[in-house]
N, CA, C and O of each residue as an XYZ file, in Angstrom:
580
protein
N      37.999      2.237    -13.159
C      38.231      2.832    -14.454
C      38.220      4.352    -14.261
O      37.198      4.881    -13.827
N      39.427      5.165    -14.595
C      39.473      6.513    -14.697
C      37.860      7.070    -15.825
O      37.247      6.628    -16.797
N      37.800      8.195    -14.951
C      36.718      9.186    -15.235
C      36.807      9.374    -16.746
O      35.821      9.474    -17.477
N      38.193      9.416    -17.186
C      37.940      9.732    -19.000
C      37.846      8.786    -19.694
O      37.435      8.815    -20.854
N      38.297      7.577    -18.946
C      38.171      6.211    -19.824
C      36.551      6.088    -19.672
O      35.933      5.638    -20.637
N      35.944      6.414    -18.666
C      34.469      5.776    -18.565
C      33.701      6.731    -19.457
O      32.648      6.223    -19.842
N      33.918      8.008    -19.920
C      32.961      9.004    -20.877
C      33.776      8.928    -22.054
O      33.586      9.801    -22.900
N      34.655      8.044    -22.275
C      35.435      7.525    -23.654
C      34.542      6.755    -24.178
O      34.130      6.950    -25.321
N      34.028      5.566    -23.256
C      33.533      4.531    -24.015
C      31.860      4.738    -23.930
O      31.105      4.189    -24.733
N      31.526      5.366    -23.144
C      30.109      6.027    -23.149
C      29.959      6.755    -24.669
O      29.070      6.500    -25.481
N      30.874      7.564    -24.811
C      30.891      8.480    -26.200
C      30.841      7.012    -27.448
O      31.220      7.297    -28.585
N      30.655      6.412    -27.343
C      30.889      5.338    -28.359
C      29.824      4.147    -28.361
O      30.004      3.142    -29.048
N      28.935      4.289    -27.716
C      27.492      3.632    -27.315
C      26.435      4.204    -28.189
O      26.111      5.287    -27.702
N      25.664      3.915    -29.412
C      25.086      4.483    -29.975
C      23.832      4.765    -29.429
O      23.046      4.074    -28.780
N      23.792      6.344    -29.968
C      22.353      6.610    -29.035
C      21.026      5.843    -28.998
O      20.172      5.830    -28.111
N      21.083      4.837    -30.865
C      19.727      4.170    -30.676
C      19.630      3.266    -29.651
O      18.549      3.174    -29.069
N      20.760      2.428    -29.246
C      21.131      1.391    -28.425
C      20.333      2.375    -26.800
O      19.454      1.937    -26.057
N      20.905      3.472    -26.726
C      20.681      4.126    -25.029
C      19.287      4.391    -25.433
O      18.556      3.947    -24.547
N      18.697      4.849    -26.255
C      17.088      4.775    -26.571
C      16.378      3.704    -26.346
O      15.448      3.619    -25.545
N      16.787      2.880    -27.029
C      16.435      1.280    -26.484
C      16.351      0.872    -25.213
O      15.320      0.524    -24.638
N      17.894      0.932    -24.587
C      17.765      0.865    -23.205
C      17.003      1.762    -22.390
O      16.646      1.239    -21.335
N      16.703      2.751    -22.523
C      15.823      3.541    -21.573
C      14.230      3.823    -21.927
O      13.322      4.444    -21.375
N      14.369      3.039    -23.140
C      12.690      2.488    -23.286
C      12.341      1.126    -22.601
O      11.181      0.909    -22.251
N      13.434      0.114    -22.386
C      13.305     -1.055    -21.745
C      12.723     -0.724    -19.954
O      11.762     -1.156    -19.319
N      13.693      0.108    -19.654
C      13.291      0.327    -17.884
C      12.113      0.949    -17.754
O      11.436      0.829    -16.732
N      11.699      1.782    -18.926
C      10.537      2.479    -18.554
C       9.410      1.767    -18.931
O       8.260      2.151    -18.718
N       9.776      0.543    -19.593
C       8.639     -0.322    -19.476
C       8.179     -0.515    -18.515
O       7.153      0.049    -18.135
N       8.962     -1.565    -17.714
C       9.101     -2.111    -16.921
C       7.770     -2.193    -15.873
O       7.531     -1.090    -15.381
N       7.315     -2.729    -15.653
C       6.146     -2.386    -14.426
C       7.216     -2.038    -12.765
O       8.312     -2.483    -12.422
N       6.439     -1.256    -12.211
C       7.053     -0.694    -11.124
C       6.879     -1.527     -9.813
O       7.247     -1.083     -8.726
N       6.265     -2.829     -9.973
C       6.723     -3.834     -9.003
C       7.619     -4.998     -9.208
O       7.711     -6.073     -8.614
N       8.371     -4.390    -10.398
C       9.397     -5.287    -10.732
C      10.622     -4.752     -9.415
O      11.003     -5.551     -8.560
N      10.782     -4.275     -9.432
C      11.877     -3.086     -8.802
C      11.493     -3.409     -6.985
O      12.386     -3.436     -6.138
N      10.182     -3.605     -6.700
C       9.787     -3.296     -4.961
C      10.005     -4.505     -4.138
O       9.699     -4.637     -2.953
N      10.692     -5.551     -5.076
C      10.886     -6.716     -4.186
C      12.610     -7.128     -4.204
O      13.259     -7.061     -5.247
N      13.066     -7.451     -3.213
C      14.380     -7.380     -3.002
C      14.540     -8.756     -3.436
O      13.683     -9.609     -3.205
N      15.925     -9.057     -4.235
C      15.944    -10.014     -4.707
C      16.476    -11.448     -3.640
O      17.260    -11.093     -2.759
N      16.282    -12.312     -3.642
C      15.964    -13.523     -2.861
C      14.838    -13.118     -1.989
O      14.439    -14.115     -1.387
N      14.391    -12.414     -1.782
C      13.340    -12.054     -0.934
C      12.120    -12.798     -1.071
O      11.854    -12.954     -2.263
N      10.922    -13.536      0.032
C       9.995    -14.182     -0.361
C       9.010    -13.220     -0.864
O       8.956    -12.100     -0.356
N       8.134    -13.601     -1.932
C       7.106    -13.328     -2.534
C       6.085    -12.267     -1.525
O       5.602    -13.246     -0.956
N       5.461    -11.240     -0.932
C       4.634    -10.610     -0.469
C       3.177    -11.209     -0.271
O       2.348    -11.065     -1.169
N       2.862    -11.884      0.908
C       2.123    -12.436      1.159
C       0.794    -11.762      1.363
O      -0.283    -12.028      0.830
N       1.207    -10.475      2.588
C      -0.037     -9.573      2.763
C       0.013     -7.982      2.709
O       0.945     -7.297      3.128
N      -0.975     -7.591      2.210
C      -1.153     -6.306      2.061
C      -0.793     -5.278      2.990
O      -1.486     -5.294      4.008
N      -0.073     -4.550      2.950
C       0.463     -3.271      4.247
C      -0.235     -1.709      3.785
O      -0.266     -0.928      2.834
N      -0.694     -1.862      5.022
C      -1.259     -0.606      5.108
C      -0.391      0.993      5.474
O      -0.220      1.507      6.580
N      -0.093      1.338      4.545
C       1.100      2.383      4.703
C       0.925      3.282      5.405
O       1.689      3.592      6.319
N      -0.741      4.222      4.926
C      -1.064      5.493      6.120
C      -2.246      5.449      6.349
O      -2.925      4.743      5.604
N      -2.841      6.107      7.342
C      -4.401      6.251      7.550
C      -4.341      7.991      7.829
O      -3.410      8.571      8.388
N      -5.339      8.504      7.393
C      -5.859      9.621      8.109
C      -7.626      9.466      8.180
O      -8.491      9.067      7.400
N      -7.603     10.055      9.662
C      -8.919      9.633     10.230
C      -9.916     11.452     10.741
O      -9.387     12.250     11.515
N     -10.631     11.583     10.413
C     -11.440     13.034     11.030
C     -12.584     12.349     11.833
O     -12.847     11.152     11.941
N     -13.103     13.291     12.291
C     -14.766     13.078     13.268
C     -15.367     13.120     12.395
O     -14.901     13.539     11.336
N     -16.708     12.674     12.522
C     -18.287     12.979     11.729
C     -19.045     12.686     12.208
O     -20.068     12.207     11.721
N     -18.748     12.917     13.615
C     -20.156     13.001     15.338
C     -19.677     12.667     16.252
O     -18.455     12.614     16.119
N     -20.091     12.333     17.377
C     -20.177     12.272     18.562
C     -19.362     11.363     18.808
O     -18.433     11.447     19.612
N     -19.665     10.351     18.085
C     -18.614      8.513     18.025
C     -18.819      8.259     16.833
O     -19.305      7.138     16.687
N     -18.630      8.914     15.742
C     -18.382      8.438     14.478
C     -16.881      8.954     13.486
O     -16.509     10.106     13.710
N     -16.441      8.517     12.925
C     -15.885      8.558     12.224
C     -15.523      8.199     10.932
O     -16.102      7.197     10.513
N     -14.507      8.880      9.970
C     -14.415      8.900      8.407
C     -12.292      8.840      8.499
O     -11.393      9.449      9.078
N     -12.431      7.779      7.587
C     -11.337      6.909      7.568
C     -10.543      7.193      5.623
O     -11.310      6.951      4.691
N      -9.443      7.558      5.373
C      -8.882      7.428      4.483
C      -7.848      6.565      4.157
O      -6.874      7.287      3.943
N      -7.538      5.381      4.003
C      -6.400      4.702      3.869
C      -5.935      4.226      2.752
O      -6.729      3.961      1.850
N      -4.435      4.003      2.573
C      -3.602      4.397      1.675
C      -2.880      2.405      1.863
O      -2.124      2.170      2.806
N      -3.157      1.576      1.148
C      -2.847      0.294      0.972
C      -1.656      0.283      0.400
O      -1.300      1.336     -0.130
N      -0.702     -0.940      0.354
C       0.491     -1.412     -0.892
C      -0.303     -2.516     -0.544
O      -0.682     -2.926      0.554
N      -0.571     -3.120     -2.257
C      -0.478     -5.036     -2.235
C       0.586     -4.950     -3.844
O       0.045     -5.149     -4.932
N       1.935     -4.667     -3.745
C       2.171     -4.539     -5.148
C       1.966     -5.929     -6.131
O       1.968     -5.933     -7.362
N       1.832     -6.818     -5.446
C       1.277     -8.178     -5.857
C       0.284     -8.322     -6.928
O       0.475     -9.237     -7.729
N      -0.652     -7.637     -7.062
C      -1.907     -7.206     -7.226
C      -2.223     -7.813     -8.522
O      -1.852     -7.206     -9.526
N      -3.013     -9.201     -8.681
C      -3.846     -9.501    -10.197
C      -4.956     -9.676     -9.647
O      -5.273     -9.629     -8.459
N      -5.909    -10.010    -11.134
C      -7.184    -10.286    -11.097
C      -7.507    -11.232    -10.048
O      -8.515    -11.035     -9.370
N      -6.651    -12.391     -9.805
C      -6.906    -14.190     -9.186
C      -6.411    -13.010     -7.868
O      -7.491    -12.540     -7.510
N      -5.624    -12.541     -7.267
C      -5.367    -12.577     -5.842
C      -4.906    -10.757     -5.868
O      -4.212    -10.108     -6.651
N      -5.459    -10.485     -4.964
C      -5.408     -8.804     -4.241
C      -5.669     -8.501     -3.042
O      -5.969     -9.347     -2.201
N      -5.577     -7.097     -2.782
C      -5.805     -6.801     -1.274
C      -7.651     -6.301     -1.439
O      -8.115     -5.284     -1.955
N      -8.286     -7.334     -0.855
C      -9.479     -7.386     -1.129
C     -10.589     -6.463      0.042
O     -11.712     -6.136     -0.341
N     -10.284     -6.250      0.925
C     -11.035     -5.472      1.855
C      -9.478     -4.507      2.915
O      -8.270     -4.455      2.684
N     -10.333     -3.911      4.033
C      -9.341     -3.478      5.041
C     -10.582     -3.228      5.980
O     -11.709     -3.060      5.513
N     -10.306     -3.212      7.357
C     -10.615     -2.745      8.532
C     -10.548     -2.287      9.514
O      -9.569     -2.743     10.104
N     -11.393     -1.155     10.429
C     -10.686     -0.871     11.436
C     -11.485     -1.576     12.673
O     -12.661     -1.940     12.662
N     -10.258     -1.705     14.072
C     -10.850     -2.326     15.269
C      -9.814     -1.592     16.165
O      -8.996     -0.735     15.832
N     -10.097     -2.242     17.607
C      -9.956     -1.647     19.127
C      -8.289     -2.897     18.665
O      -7.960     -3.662     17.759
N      -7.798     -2.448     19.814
C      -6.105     -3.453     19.864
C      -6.486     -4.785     20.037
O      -5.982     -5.800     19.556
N      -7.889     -4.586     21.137
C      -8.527     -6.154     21.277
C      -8.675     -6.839     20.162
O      -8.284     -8.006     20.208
N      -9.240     -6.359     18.919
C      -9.588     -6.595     18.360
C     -11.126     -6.839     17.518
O     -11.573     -7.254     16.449
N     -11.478     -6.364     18.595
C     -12.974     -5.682     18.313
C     -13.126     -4.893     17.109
O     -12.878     -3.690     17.026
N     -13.578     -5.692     16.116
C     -14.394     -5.188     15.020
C     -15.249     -3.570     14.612
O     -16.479     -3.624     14.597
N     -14.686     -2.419     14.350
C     -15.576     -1.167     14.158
C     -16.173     -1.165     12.729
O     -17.341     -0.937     12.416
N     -15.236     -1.437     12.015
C     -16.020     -1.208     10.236
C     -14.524     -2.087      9.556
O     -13.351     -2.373      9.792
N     -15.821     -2.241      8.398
C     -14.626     -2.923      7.102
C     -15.392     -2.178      5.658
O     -16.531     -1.908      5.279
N     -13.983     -2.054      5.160
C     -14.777     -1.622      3.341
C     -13.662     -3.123      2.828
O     -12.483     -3.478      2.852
N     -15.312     -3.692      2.302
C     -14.540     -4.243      1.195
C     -14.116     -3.757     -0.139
O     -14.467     -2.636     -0.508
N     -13.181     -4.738     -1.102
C     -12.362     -3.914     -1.831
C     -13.033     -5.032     -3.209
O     -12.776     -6.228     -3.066
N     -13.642     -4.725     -4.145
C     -13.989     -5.765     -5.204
C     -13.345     -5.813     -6.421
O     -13.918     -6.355     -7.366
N     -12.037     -5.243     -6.578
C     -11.491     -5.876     -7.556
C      -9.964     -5.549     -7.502
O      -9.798     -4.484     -6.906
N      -8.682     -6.165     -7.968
C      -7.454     -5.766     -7.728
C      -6.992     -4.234     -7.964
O      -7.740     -3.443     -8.538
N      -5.953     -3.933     -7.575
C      -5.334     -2.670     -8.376
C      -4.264     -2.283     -8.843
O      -3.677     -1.204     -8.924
N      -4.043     -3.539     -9.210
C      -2.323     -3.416     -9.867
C      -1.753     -2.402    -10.821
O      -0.653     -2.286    -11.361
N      -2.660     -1.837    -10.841
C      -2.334     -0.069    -11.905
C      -2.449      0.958    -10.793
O      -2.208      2.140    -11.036
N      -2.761      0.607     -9.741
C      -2.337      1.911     -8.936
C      -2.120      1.455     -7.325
O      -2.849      1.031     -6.428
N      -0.682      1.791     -7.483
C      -0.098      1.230     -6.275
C       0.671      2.221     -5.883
O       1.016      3.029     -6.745
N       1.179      2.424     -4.336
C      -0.228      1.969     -3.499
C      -1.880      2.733     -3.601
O      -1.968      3.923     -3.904
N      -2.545      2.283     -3.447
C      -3.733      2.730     -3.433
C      -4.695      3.336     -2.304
O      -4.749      2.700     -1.251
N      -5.397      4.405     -2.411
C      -6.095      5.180     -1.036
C      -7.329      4.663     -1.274
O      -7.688      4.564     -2.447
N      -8.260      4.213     -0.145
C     -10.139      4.067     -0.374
C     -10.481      4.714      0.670
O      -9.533      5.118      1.342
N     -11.705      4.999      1.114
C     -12.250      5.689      2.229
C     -13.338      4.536      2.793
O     -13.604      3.502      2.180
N     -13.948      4.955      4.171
C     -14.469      4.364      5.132
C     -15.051      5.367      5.924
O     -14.415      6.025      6.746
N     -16.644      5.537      5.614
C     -16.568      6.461      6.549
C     -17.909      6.066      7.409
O     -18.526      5.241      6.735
N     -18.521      6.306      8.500
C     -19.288      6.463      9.626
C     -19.206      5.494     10.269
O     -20.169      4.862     10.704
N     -18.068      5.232     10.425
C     -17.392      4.056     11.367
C     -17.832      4.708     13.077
O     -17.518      5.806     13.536
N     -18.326      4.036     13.489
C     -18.817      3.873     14.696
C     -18.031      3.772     15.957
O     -18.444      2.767     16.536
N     -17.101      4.338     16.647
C     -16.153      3.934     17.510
C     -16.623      4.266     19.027
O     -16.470      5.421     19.425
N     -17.218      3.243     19.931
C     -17.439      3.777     21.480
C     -16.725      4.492     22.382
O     -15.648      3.991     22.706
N     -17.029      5.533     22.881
C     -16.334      6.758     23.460
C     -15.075      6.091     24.328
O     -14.068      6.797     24.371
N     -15.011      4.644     25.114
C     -13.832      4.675     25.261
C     -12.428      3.885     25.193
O     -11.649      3.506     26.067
N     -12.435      3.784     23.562
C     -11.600      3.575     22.634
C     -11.033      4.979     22.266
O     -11.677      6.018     22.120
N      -9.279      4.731     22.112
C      -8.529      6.276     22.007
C      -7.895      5.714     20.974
O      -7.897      6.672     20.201
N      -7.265      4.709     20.311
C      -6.415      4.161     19.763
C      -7.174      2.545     18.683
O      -7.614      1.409     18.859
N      -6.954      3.294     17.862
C      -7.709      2.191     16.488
C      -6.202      1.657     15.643
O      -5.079      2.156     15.579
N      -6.775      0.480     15.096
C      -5.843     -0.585     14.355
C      -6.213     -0.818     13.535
O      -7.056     -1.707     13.661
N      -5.975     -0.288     11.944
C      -6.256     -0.704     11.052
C      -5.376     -1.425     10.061
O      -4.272     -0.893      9.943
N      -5.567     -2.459      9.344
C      -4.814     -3.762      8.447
C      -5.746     -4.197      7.677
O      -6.955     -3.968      7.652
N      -5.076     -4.845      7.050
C      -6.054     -4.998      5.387
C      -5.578     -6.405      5.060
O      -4.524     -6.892      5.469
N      -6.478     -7.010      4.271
C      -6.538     -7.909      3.826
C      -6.178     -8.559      2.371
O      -6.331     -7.857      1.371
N      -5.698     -9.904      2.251
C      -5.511    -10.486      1.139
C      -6.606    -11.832      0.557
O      -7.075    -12.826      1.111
N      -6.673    -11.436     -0.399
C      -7.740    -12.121     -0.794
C      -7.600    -13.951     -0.586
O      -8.685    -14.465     -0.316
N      -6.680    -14.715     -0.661
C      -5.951    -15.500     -0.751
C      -5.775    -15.833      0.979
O      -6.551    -16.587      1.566
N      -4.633    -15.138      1.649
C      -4.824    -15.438      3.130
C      -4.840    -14.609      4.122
O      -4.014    -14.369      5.002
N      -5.915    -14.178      3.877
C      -6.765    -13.009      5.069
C      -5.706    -11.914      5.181
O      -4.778    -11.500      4.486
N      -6.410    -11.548      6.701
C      -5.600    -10.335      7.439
C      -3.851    -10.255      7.587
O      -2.970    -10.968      8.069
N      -3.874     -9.886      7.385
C      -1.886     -9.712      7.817
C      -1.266     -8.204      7.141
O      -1.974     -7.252      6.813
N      -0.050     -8.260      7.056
C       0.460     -7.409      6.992
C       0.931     -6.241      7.467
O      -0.165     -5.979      7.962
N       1.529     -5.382      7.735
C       2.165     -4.017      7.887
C       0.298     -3.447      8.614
O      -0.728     -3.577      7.946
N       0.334     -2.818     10.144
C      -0.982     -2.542     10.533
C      -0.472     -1.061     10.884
O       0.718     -1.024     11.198
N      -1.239      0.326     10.889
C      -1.226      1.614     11.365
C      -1.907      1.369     12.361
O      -2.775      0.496     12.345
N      -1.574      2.257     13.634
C      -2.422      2.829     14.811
C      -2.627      4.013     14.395
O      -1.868      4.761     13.779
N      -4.050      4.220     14.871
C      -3.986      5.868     15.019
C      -4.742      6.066     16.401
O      -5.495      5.254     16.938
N      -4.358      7.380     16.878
C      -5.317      8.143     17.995
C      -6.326      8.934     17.415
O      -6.229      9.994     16.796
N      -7.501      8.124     17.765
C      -8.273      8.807     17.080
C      -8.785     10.262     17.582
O      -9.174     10.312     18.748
N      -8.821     11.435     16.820
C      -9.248     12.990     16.899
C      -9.901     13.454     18.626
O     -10.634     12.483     18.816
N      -9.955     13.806     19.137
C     -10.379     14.484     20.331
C     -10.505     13.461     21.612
O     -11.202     13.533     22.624
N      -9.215     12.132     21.009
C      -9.350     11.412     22.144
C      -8.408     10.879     22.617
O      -8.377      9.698     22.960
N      -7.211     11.930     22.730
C      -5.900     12.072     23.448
C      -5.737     11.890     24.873
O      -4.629     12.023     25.390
């Protein structure tokens, strides 16, 4: 359709109607939109970023930044943790209630304990429903390049 035919019939759309419509999308909750359509349902929580500082010798303070856009009361991203690639366990924060109003979401973790020779931490988060999975960050952790 030519450019003047398409702002012809635009000019003729009443504005309450485009009010309407652009009160409808802005309803909308914003995990309507994050799932591709035929796409399966989002099983586990992805951990998008971490930033990690020192706070001693072998300790550390953890900021991470979750998506579960899934997110109700019955099922959420309920904890996260960090460990060695082995899989060796350093710290977990659990998470006690959903957050489907703020997605994605940041929590902290801090005096996580890491033995001097570990350089590289794995952190992934959890679903309340079926555990660990999802999207995992590495980081190198601070002065141990």
């Amino acid at each position: 359709m030519p450019m003047r035919e398409f702002a012809m019939r635009f000019q003729r759309v009443p504005v309450g109607a485009c009010g309407i419509l652009m009160a409808l999308l802005c309803a909308m909750p914003a995990s309507v939109g994050a799932q591709a359509a035929g796409a399966p349902p989002q099983k586990y929580p992805d951990v998008m970023t971490v930033e990690v500082r020192s706070s001693g010798a072998e300790r550390f303070d953890f900021d991470v930044t979750v998506s579960s856009p899934y997110d109700t009361p019955k099922r959420y991203a309920d904890a996260f943790r960090v460990s060695a690639k082995d899989g060796t366990v350093f710290g977990e924060r659990k998470l006690l209630h959903d957050h489907a109003d703020e997605q994605p979401f940041t929590r902290e973790l801090h005096g996580v304990t890491v033995p001097r020779g570990v350089r590289v931490i794995v952190v992934q988060a959890r679903d309340s429903a079926f555990g660990y999975g999802g999207k995992t960050v590495e980081v190198v952790l601070p002065g141990r390049n």
